[in-house]
MIDOSE-1310 file (N, C-alpha, C; in nm, 2 decimals, decimal comma, always signed):
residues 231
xxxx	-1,89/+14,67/+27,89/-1,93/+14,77/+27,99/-2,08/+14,77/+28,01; -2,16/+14,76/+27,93/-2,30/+14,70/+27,93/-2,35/+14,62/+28,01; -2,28/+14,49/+28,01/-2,28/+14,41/+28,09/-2,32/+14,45/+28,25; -2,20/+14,51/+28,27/-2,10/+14,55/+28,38/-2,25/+14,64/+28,45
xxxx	-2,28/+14,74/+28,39/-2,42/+14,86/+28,41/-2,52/+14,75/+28,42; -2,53/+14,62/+28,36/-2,64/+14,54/+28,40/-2,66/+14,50/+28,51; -2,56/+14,45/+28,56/-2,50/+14,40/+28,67/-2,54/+14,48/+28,83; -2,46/+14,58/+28,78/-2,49/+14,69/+28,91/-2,62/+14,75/+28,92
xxxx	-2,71/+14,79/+28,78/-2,83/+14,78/+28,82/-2,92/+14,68/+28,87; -2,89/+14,56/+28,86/-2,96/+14,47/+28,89/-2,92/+14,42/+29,09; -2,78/+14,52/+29,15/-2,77/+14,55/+29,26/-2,83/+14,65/+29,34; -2,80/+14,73/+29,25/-2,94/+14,85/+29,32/-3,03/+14,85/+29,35
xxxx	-3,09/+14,79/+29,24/-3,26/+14,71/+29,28/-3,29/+14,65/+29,37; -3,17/+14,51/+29,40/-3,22/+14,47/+29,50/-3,17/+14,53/+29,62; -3,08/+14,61/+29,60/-3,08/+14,71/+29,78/-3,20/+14,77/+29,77; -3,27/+14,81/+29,70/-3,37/+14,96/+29,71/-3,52/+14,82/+29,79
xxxx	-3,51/+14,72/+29,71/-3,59/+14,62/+29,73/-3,57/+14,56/+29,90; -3,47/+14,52/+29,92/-3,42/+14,49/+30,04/-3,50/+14,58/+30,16; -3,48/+14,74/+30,15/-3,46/+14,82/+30,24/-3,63/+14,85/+30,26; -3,73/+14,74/+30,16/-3,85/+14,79/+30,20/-3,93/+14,62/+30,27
xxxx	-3,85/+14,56/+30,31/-3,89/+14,41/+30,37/-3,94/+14,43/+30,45; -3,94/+14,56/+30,49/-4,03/+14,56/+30,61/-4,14/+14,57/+30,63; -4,20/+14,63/+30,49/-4,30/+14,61/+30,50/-4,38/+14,44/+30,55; -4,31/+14,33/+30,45/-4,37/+14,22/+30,48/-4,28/+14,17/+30,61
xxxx	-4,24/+14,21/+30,73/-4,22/+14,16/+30,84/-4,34/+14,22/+30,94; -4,40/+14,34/+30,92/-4,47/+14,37/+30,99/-4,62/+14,35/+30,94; -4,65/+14,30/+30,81/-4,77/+14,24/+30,77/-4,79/+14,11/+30,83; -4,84/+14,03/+30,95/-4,85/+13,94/+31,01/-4,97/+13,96/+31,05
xxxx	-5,06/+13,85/+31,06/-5,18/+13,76/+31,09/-5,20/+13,83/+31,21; -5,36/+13,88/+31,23/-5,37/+13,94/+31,37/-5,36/+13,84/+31,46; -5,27/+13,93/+31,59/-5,28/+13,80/+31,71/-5,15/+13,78/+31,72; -5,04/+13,76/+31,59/-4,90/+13,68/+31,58/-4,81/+13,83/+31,61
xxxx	-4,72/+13,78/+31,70/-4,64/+13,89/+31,76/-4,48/+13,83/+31,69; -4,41/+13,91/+31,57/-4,30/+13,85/+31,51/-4,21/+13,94/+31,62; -4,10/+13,88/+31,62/-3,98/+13,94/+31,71/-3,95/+14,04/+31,57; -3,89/+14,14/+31,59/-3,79/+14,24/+31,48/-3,66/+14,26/+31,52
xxxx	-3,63/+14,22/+31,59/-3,48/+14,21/+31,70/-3,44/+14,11/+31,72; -3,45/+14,00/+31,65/-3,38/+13,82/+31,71/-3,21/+13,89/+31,74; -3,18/+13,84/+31,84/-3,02/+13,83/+31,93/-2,91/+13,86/+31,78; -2,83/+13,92/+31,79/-2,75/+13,92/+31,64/-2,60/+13,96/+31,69
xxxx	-2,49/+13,91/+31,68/-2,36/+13,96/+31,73/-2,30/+14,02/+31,60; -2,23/+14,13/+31,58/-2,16/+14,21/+31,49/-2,03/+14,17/+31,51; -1,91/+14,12/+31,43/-1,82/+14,13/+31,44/-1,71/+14,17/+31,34; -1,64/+14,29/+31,39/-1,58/+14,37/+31,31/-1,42/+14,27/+31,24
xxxx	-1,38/+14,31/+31,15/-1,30/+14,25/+31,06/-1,16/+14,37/+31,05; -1,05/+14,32/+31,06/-0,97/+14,46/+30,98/-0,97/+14,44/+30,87; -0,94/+14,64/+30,86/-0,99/+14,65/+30,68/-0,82/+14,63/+30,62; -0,80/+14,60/+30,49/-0,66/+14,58/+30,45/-0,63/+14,69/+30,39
xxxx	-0,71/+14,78/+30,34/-0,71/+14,92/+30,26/-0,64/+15,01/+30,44; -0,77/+15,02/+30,53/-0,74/+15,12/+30,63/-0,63/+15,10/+30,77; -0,63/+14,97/+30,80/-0,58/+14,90/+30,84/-0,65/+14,94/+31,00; -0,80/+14,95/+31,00/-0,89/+14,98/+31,09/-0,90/+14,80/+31,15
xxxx	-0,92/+14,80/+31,30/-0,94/+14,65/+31,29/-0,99/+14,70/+31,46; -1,04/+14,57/+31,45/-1,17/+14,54/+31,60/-1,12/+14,67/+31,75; -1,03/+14,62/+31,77/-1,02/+14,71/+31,88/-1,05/+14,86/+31,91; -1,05/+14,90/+31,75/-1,04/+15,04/+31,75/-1,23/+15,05/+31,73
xxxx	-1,29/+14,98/+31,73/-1,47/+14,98/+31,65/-1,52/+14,96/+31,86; -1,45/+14,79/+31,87/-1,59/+14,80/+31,98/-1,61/+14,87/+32,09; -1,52/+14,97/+32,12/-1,55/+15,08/+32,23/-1,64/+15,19/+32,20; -1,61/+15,23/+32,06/-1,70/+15,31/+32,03/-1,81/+15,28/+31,95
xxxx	-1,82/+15,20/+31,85/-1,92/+15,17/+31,73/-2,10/+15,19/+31,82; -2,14/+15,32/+31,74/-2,28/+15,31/+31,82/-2,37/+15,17/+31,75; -2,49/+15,14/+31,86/-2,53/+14,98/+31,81/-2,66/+15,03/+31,68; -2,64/+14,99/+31,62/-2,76/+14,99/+31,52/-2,92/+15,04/+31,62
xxxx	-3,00/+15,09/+31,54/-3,13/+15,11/+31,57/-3,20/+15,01/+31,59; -3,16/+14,92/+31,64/-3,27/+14,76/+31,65/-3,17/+14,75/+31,80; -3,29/+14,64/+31,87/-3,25/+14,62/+32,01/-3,19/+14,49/+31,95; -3,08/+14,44/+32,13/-3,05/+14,28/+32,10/-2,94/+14,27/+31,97
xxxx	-2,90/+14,40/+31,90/-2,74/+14,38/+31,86/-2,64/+14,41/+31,96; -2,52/+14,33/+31,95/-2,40/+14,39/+32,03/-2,29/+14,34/+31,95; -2,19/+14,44/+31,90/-2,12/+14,47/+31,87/-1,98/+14,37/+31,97; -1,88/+14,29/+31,96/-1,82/+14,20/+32,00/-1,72/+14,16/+31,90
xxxx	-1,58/+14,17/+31,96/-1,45/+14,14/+31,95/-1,46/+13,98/+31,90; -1,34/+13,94/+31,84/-1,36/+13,76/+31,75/-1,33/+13,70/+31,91; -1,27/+13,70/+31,98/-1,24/+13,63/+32,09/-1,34/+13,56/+32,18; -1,49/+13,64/+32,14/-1,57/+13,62/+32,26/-1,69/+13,49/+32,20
xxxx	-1,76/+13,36/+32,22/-1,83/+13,30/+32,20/-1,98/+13,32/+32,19; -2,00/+13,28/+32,08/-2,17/+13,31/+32,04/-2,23/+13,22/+32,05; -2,34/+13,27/+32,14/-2,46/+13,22/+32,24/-2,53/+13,11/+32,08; -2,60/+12,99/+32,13/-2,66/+12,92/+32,02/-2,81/+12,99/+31,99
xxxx	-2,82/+12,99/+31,91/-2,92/+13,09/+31,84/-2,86/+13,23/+31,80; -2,80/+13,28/+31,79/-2,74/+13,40/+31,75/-2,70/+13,40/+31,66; -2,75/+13,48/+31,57/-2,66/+13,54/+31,42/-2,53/+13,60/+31,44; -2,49/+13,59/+31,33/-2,32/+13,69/+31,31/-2,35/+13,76/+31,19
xxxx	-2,30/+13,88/+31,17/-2,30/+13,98/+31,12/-2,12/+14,04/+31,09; -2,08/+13,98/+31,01/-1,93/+13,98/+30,97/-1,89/+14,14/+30,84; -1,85/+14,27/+30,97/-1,83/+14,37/+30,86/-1,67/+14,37/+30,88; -1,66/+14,48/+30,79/-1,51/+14,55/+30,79/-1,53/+14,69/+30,93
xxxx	-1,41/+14,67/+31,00/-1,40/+14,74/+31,15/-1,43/+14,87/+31,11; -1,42/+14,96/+30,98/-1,41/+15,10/+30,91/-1,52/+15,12/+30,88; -1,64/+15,05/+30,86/-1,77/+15,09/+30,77/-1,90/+15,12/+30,87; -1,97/+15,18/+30,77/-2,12/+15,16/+30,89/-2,21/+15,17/+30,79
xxxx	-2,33/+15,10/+30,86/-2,45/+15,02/+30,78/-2,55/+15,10/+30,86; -2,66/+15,14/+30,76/-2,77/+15,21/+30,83/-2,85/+15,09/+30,88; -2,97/+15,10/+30,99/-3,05/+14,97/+31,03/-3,09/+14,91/+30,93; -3,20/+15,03/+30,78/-3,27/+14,96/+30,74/-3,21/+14,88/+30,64
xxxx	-3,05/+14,92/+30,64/-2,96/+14,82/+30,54/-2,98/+14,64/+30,61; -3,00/+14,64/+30,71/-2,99/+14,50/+30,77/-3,09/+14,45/+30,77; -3,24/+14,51/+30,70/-3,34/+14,44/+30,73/-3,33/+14,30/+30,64; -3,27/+14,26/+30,56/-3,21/+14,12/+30,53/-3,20/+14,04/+30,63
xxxx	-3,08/+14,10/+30,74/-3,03/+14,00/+30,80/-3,14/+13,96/+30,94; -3,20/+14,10/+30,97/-3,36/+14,05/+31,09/-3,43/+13,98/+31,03; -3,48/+13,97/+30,92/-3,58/+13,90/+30,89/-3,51/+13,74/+30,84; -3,45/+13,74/+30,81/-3,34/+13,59/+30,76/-3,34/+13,52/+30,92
xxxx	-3,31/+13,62/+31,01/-3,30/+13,53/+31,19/-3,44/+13,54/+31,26; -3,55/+13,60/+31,22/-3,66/+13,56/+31,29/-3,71/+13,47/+31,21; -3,67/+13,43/+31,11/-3,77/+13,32/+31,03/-3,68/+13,19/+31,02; -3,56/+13,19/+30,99/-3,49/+13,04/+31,01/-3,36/+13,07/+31,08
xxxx	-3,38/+13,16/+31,19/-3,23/+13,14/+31,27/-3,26/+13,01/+31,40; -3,33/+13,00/+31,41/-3,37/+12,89/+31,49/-3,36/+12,77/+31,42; -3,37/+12,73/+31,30/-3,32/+12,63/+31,26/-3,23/+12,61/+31,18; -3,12/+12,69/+31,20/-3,00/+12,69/+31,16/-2,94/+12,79/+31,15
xxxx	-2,80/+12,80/+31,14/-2,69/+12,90/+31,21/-2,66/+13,00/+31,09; -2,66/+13,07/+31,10/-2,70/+13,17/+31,01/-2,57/+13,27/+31,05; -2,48/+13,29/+30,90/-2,40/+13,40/+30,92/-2,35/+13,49/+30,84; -2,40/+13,64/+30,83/-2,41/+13,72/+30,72/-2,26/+13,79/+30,70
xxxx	-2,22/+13,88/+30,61/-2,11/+13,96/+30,58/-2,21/+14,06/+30,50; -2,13/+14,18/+30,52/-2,15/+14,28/+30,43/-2,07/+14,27/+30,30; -2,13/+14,37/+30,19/-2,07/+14,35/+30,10/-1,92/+14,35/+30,08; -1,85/+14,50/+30,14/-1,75/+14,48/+30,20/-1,64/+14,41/+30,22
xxxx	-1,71/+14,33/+30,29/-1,61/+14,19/+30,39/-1,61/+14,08/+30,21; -1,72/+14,07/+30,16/-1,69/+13,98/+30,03/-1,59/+14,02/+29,97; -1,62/+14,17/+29,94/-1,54/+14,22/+29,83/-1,38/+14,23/+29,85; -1,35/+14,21/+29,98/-1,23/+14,26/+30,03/-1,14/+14,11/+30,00
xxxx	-1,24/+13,98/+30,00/-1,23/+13,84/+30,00/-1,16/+13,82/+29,90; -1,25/+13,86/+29,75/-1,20/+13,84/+29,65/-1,03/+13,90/+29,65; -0,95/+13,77/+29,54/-0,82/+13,83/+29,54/-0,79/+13,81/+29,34; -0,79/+13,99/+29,34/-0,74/+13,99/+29,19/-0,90/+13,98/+29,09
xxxx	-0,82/+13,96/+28,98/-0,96/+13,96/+28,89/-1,03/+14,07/+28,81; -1,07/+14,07/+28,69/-1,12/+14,20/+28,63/-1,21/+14,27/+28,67; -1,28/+14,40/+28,69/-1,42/+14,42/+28,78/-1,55/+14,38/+28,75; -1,52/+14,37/+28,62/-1,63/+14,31/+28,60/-1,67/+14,18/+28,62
xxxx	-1,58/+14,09/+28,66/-1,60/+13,92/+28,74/-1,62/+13,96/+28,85; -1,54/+14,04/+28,90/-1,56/+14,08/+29,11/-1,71/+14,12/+29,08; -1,74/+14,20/+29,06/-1,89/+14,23/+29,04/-2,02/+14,15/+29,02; -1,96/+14,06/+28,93/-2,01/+13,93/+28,93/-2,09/+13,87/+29,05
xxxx	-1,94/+13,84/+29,06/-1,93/+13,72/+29,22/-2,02/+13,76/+29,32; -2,00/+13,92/+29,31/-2,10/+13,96/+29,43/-2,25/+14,00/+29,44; -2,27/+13,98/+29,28/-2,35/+13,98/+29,25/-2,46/+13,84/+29,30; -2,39/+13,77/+29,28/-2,44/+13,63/+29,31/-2,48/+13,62/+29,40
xxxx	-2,33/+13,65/+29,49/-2,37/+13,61/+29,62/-2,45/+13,68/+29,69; -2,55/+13,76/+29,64/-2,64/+13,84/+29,73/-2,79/+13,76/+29,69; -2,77/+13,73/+29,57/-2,91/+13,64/+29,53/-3,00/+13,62/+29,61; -2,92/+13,51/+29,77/-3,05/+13,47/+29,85/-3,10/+13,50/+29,89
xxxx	-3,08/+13,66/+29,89/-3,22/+13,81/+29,96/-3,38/+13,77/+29,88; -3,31/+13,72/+29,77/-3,47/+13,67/+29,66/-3,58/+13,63/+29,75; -3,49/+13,52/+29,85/-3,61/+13,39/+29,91/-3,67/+13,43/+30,04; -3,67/+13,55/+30,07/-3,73/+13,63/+30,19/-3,82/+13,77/+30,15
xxxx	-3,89/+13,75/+30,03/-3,99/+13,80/+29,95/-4,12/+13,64/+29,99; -4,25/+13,74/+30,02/-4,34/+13,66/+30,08/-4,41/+13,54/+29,95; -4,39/+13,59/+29,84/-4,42/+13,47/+29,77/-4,34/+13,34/+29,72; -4,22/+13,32/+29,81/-4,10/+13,22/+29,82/-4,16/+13,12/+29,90
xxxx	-4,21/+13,03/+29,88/-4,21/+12,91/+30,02/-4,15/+12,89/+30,14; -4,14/+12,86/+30,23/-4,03/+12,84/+30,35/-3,98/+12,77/+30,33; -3,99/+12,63/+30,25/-3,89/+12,56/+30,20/-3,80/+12,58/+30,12; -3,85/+12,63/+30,01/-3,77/+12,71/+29,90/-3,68/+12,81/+30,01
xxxx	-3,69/+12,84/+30,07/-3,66/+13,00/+30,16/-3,51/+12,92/+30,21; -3,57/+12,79/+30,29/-3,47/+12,75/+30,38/-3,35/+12,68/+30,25; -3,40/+12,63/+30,13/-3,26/+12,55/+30,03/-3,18/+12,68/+30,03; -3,24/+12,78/+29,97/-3,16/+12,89/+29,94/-3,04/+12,91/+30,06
xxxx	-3,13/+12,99/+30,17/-3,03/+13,04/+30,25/-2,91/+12,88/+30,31; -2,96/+12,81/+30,32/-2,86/+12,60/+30,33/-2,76/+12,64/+30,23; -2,78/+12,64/+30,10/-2,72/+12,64/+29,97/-2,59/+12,75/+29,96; -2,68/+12,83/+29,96/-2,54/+12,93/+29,98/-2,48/+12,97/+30,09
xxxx	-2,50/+12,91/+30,23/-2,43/+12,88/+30,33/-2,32/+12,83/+30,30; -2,34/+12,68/+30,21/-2,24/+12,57/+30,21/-2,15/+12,63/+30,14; -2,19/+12,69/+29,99/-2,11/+12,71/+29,91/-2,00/+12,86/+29,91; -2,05/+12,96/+30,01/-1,97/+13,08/+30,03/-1,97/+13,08/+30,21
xxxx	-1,98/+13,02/+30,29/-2,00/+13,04/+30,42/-2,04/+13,13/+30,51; -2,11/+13,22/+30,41/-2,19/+13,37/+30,46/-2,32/+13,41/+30,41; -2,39/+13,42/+30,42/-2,49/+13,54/+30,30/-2,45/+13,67/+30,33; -2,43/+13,76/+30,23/-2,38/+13,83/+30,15/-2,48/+13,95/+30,15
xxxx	-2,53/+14,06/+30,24/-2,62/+14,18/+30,26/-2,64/+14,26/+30,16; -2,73/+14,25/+30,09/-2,74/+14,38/+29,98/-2,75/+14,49/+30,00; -2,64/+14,54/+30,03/-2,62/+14,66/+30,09/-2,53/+14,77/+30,12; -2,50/+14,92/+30,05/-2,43/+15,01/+30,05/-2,33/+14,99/+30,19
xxxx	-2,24/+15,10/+30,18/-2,18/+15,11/+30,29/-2,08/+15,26/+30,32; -2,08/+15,31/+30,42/-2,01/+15,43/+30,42/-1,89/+15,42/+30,52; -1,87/+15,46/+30,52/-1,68/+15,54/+30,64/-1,74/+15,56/+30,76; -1,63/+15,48/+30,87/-1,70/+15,48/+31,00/-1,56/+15,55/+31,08
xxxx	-1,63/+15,68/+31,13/-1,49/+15,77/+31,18/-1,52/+15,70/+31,35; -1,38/+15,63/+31,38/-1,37/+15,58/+31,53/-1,28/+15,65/+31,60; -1,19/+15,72/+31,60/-1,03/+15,78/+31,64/-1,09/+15,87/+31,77; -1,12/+15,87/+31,85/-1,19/+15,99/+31,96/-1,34/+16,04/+31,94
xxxx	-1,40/+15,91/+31,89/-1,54/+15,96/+31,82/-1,63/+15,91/+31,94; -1,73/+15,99/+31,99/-1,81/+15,95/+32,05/-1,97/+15,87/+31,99; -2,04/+15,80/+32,03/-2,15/+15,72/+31,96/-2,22/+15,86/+31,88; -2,28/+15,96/+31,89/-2,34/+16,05/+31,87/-2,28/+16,11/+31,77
xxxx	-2,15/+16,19/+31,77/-2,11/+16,21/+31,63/-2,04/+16,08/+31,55; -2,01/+15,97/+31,60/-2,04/+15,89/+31,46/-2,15/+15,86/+31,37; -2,31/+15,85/+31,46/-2,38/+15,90/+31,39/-2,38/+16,01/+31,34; -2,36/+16,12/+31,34/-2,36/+16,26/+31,25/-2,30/+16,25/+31,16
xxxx	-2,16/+16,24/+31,17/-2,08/+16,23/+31,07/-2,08/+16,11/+30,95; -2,14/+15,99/+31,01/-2,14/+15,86/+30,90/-2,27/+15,93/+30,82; -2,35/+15,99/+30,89/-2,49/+16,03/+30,80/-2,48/+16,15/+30,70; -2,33/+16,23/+30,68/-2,34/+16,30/+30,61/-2,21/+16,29/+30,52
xxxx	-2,18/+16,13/+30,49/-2,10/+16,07/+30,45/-2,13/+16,00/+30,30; -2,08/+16,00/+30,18/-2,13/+15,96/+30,07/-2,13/+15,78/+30,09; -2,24/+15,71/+30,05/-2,24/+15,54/+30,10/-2,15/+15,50/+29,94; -2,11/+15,41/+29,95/-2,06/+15,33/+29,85/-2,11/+15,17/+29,80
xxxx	-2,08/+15,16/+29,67/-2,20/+15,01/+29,62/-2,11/+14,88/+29,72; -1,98/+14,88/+29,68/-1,95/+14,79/+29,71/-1,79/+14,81/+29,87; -1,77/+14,88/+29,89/-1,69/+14,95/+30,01/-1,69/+15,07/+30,02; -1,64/+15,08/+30,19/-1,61/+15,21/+30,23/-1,51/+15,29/+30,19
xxxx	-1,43/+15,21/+30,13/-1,31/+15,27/+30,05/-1,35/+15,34/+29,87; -1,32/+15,44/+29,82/-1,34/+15,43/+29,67/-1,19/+15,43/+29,60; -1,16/+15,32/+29,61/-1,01/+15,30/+29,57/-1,02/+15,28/+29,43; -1,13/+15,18/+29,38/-1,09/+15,19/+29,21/-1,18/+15,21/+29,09
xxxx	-1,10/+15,32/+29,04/-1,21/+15,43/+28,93/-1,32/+15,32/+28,88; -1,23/+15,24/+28,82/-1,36/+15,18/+28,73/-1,52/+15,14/+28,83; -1,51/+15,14/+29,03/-1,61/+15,15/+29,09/-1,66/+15,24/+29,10; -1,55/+15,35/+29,16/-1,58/+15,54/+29,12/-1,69/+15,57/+29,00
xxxx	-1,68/+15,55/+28,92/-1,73/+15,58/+28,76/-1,90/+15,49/+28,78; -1,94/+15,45/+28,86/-2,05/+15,34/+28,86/-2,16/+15,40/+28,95; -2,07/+15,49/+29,13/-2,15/+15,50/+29,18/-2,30/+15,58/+29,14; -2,23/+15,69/+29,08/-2,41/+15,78/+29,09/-2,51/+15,67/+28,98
xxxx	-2,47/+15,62/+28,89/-2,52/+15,53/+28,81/-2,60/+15,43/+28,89; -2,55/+15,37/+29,01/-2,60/+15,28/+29,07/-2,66/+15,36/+29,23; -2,66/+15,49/+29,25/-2,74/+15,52/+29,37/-2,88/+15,61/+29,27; -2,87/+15,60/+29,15/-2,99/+15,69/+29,06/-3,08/+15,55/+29,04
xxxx	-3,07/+15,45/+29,02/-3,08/+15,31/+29,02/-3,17/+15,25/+29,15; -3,11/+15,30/+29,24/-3,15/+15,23/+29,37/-3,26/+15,31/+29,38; -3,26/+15,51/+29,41/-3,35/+15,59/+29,41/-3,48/+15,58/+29,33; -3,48/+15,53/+29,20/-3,55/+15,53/+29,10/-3,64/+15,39/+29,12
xxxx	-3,59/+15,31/+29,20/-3,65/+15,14/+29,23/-3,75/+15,20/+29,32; -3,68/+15,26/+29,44/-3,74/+15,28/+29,55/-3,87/+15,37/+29,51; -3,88/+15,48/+29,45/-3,96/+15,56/+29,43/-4,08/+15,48/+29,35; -4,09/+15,37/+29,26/-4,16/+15,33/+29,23/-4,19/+15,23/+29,26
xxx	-4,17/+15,19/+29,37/-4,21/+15,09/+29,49/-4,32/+15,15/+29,54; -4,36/+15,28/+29,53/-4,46/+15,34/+29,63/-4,56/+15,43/+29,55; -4,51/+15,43/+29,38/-4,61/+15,49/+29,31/-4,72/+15,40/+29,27
């Protein structure tokens, strides 16, 4: 169980770390104008827990706080240069949860095709297993957020995000997730209501105690990173 608390702390961190990238996207050389919006398509997944799936998301799902996302059904073809953004149709991600995936497409989506999942979409991947290995795995697979900290090389930057391309066919968002009410919901109270919705480490679902039992452990974790990021 130790372990297991290692683990999840060492996810927290890097969400709380993630959610402050922004700083170094907008620290740029005077003169150099970085996009913070590169093109990005969302494409919603059904959930197997809610049995929420695409049609019921792209009519209403409000678009994130960044320009140049659009939310789009599997059917439709992505423009070359465009990211994918692979969730579950039931959840919703705050902007500065994605600052991963903006800064991953203005710096090497041009040289290669780049396509994210939320945690979520991994977790839901995995089939079977004790939690403490599922936890693992996704642990891992979030790793390549490392190489988009400014003292990573761009080479170094680009093996990582190559590497675990090949080997999981996604990168993997370090990042919470909450319940995304669609049924007669207009953009405006989905935001209200997702924002006064409890987020979860690893799904929008809290289906299994042993994750239940971890959250405040791992949102005291994230809080506690974050706060001394700025002391």
């Amino acid at each position: 169980m130790a372990e297991l608390r290692d683990i999840v702390a060492r996810m927290a961190a890097r969400e709380a770390a993630a959610h402050l990238l922004w700083q170094e996207l907008m620290e740029t050389s005077p003169g150099v104008i970085v996009s913070a919006t590169p093109p990005t398509v969302v494409r919603p997944l059904v959930c197997a827990v809610c049995g929420t799936g695409p049609e019921q998301v792209v009519r209403h799902y409000p678009q994130p706080d960044l320009e140049c996302w659009r939310v789009v059904s599997d059917d439709l073809p992505v423009p070359a240069g465009t990211s994918v953004l692979l969730m579950l149709s039931c959840e919703w991600l705050t902007a500065r949860a994605l600052l991963p995936t903006v800064i991953a497409s203005a710096r090497f989506g041009s040289l290669m095709p780049l396509t994210f999942r939320t945690r979520a979409v991994a977790w839901a991947l995995q089939r079977g297993g004790a939690v403490d290995e599922r936890i693992g795995a996704l642990d891992a697979s979030e790793a390549w957020v490392s190489a988009l900290h400014d003292d990573v090389s761009p080479a170094l930057a680009i093996a990582a995000l190559s590497l675990t391309l090949q080997r999981q066919g996604a990168l993997t968002v370090p990042a919470s997730s909450r319940r995304l009410p669609t049924t007669g919901a207009t953009a405006q109270r989905i935001r209200d209501e997702s924002r006064g919705l409890a987020s979860s480490m690893v799904s929008p679902h809290r289906t299994d105690p042993a994750i239940t039992g971890l959250e405040d452990y791992y949102a005291e974790i994230r809080r506690t990173t974050a706060i001394a990021a700025f002391a």
